[in-house]
ChimeraX commands (.cxc) that place a marker at each C-alpha (Angstrom):
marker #1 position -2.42,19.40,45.00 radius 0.5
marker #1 position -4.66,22.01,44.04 radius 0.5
marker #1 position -6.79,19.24,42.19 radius 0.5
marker #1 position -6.89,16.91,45.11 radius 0.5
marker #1 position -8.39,20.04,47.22 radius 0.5
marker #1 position -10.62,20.55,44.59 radius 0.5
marker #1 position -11.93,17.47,45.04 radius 0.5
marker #1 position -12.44,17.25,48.82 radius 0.5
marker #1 position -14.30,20.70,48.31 radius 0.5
marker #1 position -16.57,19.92,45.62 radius 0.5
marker #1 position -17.43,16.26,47.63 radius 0.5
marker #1 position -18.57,18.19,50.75 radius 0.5
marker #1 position -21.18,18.74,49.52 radius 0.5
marker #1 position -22.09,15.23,48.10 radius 0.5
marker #1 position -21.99,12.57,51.06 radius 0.5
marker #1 position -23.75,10.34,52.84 radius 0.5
marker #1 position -24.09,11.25,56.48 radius 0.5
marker #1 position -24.71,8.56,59.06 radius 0.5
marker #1 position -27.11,8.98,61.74 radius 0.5
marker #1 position -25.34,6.22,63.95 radius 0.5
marker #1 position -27.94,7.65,66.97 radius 0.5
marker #1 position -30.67,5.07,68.13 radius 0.5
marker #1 position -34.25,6.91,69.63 radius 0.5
marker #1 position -33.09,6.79,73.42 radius 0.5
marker #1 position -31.13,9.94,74.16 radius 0.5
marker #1 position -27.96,8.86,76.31 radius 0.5
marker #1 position -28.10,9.28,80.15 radius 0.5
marker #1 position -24.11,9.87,81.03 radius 0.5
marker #1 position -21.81,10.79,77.95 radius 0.5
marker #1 position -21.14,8.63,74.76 radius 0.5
marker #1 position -18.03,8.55,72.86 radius 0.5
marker #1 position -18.79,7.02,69.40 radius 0.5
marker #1 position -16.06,6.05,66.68 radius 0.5
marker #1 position -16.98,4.02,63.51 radius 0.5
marker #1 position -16.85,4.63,59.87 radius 0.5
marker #1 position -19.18,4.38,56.54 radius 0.5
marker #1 position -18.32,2.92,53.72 radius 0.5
marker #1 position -20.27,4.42,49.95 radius 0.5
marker #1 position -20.25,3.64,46.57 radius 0.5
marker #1 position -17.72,5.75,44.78 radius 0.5
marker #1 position -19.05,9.47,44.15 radius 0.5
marker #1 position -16.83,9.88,40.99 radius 0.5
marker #1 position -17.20,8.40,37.37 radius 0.5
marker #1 position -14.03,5.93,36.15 radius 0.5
marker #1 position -12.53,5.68,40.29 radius 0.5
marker #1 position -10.33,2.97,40.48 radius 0.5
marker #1 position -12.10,2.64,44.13 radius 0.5
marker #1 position -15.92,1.87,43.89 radius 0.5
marker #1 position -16.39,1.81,47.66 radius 0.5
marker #1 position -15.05,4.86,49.38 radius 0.5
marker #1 position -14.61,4.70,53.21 radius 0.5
marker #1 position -14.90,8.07,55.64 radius 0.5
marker #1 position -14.01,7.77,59.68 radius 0.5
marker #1 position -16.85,9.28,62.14 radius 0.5
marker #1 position -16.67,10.00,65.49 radius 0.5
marker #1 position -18.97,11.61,67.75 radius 0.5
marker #1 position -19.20,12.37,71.57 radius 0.5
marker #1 position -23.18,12.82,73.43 radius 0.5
marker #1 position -23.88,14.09,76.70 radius 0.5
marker #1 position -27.54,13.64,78.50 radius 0.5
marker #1 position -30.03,12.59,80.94 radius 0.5
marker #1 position -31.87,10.16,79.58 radius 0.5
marker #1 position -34.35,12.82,77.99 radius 0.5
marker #1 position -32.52,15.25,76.31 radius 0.5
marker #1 position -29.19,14.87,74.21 radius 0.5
marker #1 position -26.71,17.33,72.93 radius 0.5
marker #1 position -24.19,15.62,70.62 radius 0.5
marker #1 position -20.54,16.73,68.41 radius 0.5
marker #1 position -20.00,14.45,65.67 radius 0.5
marker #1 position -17.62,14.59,62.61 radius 0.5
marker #1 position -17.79,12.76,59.64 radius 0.5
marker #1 position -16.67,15.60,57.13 radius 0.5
marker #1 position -18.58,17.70,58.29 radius 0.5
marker #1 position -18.87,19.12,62.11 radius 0.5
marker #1 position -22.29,18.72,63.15 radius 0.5
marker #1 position -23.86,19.55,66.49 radius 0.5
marker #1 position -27.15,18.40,67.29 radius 0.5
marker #1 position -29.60,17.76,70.14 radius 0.5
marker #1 position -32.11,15.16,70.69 radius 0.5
marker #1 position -35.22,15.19,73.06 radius 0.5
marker #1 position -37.41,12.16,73.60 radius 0.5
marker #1 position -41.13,12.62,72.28 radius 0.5
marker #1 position -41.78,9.02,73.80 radius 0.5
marker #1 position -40.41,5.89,74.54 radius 0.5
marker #1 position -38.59,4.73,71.29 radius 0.5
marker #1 position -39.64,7.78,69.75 radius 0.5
marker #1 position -37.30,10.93,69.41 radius 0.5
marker #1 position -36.92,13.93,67.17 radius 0.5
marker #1 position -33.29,14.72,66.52 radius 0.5
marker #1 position -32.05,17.53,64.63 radius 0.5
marker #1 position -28.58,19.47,64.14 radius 0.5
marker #1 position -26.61,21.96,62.68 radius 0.5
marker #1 position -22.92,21.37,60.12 radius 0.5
marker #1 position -20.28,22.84,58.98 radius 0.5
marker #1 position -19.13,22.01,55.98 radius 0.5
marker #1 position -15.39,22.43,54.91 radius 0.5
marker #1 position -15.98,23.97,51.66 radius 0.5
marker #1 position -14.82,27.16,48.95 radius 0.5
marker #1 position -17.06,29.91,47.72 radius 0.5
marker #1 position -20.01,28.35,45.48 radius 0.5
marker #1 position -20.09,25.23,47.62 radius 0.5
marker #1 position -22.17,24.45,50.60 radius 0.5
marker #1 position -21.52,26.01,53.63 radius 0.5
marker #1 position -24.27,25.64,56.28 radius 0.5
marker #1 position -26.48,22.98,56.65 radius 0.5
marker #1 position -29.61,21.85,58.85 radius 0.5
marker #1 position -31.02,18.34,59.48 radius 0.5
marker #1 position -34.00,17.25,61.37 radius 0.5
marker #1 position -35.16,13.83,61.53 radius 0.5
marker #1 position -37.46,11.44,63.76 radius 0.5
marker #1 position -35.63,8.32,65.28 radius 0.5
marker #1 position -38.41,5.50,65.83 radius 0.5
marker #1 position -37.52,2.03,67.21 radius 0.5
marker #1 position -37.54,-0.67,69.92 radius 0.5
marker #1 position -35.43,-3.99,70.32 radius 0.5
marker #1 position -32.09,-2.91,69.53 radius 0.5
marker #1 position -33.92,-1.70,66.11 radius 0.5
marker #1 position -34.67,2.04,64.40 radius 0.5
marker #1 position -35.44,4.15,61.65 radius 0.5
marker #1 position -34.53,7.66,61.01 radius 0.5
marker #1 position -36.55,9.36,58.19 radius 0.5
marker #1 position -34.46,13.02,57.98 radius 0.5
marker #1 position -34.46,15.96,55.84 radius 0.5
marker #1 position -31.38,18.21,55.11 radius 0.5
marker #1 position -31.58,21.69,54.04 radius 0.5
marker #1 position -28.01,23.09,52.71 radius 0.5
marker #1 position -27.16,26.94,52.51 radius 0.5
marker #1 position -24.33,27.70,50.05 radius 0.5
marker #1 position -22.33,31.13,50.22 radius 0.5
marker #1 position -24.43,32.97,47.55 radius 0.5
marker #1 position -27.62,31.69,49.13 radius 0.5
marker #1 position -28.92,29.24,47.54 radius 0.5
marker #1 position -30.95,26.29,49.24 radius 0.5
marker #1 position -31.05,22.71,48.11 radius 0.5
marker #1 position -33.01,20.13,50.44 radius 0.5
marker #1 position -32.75,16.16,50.56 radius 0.5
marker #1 position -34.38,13.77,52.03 radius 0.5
marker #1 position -32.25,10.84,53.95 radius 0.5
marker #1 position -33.88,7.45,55.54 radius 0.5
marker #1 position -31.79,4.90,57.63 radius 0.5
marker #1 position -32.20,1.75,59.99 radius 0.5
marker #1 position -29.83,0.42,61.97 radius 0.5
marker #1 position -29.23,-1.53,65.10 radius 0.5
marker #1 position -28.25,-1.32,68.21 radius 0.5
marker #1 position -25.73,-4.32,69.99 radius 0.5
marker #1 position -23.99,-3.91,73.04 radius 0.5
marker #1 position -21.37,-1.14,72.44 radius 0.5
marker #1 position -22.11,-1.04,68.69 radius 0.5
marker #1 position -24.37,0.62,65.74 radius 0.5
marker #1 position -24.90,-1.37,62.30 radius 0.5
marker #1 position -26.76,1.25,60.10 radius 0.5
marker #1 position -27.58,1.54,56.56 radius 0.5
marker #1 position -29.26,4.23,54.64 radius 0.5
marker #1 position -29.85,6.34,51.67 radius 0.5
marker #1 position -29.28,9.66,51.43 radius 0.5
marker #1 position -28.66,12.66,51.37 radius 0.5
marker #1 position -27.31,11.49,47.98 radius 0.5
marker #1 position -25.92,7.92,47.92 radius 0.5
marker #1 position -26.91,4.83,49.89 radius 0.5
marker #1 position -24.16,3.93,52.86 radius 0.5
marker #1 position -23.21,1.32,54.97 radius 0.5
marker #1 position -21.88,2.78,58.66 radius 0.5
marker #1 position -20.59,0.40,61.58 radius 0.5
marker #1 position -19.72,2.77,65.08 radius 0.5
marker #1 position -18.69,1.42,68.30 radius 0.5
marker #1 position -19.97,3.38,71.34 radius 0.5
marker #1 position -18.79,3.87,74.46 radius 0.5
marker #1 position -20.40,5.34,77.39 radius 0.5
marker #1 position -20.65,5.84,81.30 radius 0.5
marker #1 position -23.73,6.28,83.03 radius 0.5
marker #1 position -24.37,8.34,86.21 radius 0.5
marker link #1:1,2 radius 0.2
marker link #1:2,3 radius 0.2
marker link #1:3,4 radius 0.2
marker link #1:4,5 radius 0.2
marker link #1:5,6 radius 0.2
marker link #1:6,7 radius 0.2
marker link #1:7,8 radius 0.2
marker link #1:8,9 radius 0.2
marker link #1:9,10 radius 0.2
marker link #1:10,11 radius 0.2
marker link #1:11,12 radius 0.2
marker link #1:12,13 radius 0.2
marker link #1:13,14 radius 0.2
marker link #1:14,15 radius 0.2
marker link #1:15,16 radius 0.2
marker link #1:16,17 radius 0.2
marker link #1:17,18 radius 0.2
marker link #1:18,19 radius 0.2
marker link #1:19,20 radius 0.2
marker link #1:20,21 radius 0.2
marker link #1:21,22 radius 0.2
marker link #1:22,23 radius 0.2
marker link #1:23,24 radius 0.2
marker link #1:24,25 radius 0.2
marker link #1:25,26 radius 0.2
marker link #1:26,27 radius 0.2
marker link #1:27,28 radius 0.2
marker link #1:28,29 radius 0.2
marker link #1:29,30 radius 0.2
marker link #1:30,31 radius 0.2
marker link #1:31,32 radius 0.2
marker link #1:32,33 radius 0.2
marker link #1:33,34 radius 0.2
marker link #1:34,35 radius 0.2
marker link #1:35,36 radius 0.2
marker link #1:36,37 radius 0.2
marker link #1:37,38 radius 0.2
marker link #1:38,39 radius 0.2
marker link #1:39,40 radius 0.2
marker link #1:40,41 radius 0.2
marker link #1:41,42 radius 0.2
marker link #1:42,43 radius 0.2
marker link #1:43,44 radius 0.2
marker link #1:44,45 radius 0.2
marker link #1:45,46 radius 0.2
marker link #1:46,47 radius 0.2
marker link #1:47,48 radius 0.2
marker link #1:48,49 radius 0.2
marker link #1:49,50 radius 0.2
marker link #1:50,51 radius 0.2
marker link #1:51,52 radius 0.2
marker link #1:52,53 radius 0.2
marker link #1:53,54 radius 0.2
marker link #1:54,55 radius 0.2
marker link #1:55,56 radius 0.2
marker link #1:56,57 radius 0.2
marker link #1:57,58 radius 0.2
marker link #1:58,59 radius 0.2
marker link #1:59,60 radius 0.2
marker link #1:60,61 radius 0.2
marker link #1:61,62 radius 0.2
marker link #1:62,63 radius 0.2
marker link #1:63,64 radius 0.2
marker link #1:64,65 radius 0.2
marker link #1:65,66 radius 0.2
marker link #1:66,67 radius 0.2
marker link #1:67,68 radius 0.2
marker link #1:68,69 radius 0.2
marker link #1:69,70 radius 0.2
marker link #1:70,71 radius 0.2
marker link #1:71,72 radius 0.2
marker link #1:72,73 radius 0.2
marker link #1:73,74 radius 0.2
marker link #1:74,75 radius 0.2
marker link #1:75,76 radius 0.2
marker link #1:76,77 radius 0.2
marker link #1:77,78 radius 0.2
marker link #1:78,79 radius 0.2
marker link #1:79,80 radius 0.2
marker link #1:80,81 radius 0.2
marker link #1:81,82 radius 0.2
marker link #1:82,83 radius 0.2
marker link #1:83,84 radius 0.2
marker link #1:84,85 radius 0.2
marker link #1:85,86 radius 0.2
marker link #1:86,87 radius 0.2
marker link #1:87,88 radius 0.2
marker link #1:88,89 radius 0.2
marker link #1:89,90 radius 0.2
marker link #1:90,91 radius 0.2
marker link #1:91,92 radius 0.2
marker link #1:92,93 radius 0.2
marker link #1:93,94 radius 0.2
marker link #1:94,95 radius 0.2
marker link #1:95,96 radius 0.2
marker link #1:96,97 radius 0.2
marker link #1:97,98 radius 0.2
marker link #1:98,99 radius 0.2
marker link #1:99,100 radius 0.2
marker link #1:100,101 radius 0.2
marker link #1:101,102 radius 0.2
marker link #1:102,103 radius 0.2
marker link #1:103,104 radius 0.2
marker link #1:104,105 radius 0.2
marker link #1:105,106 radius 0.2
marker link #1:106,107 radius 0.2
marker link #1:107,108 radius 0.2
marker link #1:108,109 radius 0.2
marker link #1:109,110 radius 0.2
marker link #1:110,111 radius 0.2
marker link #1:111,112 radius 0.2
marker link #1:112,113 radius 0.2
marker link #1:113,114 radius 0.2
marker link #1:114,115 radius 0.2
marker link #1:115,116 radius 0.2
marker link #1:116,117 radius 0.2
marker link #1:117,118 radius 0.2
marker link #1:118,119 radius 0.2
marker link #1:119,120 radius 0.2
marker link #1:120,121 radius 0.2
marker link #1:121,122 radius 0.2
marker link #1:122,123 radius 0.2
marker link #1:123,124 radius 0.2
marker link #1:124,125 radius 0.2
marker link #1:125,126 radius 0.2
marker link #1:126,127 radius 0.2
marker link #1:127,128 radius 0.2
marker link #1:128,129 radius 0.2
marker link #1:129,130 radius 0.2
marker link #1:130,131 radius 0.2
marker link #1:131,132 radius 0.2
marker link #1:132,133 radius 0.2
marker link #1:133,134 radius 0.2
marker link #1:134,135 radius 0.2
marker link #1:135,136 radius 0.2
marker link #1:136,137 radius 0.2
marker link #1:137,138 radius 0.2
marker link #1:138,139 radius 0.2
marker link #1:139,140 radius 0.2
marker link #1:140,141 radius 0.2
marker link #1:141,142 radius 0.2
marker link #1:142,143 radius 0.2
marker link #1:143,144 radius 0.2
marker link #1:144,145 radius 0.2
marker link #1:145,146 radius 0.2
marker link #1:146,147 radius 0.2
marker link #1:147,148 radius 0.2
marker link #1:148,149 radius 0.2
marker link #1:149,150 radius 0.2
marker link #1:150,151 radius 0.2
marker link #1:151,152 radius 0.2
marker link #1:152,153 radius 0.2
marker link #1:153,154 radius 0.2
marker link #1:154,155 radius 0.2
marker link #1:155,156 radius 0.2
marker link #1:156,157 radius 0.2
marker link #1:157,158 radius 0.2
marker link #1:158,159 radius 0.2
marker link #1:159,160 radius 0.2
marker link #1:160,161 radius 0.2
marker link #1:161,162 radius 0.2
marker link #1:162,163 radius 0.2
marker link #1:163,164 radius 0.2
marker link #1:164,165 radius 0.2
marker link #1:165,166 radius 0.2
marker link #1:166,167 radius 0.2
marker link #1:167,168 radius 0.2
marker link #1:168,169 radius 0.2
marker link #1:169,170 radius 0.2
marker link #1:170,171 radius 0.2
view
């Protein structure tokens, strides 16, 4: 057991976070739930594609977007559009993790796109509880159907795959 927890601490740190947000902040709230999947993290797994739930819920007006999501970590985040199809999106996570691990992280990123389409070039920058920083970079594109994100990306640390299905009511 104490392995197994191990583990989950020491991989906190290590994966792929999905963006699953296209440039247009929501108008109304947006419940999202979807999943990513990512080549396995450890050497010798007898499972080379690992699979971790996300959900996330938004709230806006069409200009400006606070969001909750959880995939590992919590994150909460805000979004404000620069311009149409352009959008700078950043956010804040807590990481479930042990001393020595990381505990705090930031992200900021730029969400560019039209048609359906975008691209999120991001940056992380991870606080750990004796202070050290570590940064890394993240880039994604994805799509946008009716009531469903395709995405797929590299980064912070492994490339991902991430389907989410959204569901939202307007005003």
């Amino acid at each position: 057991m104490r392995a197994w927890l191990f583990g989950l601490v020491f991989l906190a740190g290590c994966l792929p976070v999905a963006v699953l947000r296209d440039p247009e902040p929501v108008r109304g709230v947006a419940f999202s739930v979807g999943g990513s999947l990512f080549p396995s993290l450890s050497p010798g797994s007898q499972y080379p594609v690992w699979a971790l739930p996300y959900v996330a819920l938004a709230q806006g007006d069409g200009r400006w977007e606070w969001n909750l999501s959880l995939q590992w970590s919590l994150r909460l985040g805000g979004k404000v559009a620069l311009a149409e199809g352009f959008s700078l999106d950043g956010g804040l996570s807590l990481w479930p993790s042990g001393e020595g691990q990381r505990a705090f992280s930031a992200d900021l990123g730029l969400l560019l796109g039209g048609g359906g389409w975008y691209l999120s070039p991001r940056g992380h920058l991870a606080l750990d509880w004796d202070g050290n920083l570590g940064l890394a970079p993240q880039l994604s594109l994805g799509y946008r159907g009716e009531g469903w994100l395709l995405e797929v990306g590299y980064g912070p640390f492994s490339p991902y795959l991430a389907f989410g299905l959204r569901f939202q009511s307007v005003p």
